[in-house]
N, C-alpha and C positions, 0 to 999 in steps of 0.2 A: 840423383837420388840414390842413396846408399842401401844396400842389403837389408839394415836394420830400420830405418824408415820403409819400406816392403812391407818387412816381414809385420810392421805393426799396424800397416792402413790394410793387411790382409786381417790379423787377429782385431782390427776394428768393426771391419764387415762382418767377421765371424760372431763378434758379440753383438753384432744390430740381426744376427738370426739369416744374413745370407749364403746364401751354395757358393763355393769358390772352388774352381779345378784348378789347383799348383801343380805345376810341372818342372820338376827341377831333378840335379846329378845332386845337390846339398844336403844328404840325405838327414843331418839335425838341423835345418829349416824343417824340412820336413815333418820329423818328428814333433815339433814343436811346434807345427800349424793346424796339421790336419788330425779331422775323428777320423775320418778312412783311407785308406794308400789300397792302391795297386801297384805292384811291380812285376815289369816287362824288363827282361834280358832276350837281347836277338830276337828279337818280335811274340817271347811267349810270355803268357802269363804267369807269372811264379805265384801269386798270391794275390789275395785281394781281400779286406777286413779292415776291420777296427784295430787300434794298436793291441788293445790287450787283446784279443781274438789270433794276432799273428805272432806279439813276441811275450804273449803271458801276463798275468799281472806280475807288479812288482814284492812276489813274495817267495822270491826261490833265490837261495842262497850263491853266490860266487865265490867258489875258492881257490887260492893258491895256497900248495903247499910244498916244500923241501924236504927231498928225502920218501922211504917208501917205495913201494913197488905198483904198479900197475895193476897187478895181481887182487893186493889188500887196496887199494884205492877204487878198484871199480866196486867193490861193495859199498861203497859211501858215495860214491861221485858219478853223474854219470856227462858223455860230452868230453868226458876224458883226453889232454893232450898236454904232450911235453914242450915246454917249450923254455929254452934258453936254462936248461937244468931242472924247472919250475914245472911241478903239476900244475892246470890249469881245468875246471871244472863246475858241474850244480851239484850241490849237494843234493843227496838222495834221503837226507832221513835226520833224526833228530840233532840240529845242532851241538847241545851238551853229551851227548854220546859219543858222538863224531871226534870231539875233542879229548875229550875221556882216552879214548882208543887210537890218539896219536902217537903216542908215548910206545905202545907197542909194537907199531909200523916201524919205529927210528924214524918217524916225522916230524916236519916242524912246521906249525901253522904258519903261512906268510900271510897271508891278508882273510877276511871271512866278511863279506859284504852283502847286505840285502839289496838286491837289484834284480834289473831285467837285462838283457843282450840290448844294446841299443839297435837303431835302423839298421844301421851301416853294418853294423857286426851279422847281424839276422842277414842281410840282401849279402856278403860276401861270402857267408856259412853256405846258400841258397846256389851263389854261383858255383864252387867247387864244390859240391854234392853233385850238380849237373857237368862237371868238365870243362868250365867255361873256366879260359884264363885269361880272357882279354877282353874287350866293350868291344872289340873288332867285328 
């Protein structure tokens, strides 16, 4: 029986109104089964909730942007990180504003997406804030 035949005789019991404890490393299974997760790294609790309770609802902007400084982007962005040349960040305040005041930075919008941090992004944010670099 394949992953995806699981994952559907699990979201079948879910919709007949039964408890079901999933325990998996696949963490969009995860996301994608359960109302509530606990996660454990090295035997501690990191968290434990509803999705929206641990990675927010999905109404907080993600952006990349080119160009700009650190400086002028942590006023708008917070979660702030460089990666691969690329600002990477949540927007902090009114979309058309944000955008308005790119032009001034010498920035360039690369992506401006309404979402949330997935599982996976949230539990590996969770390990390096603690020092963890391994499942060891």
């Amino acid at each position: 029986m394949g992953r995806y035949q699981v994952r559907e005789i699990i979201l079948s019991l879910k919709a007949q109104g039964k408890t079901i404890f999933f325990n998996s490393h696949v963490l969009s299974d995860v996301e994608q089964i359960c109302d509530r997760i606990a996660i454990l790294a090295r035997g501690e609790l990191i968290c434990v909730g509803s999705l929206d309770d641990i990675l927010g609802r999905a109404d907080v902007y993600q952006v990349i942007v080119k160009g700009g400084t650190e400086e002028q982007l942590k006023e708008w962005m917070i979660g702030l990180s460089l990666e691969d040349g690329l600002w990477h960040g949540q927007l902090k305040g009114d979309p058309q504003n944000f955008l308005n005041t790119l032009p001034s930075m010498d920035a360039q919008l690369i992506s401006l997406n309404l979402a949330r941090a997935s599982l996976e992004e949230f539990f590996i944010r969770q390990l390096r804030e603690r020092g963890i670099t391994s499942s060891q």
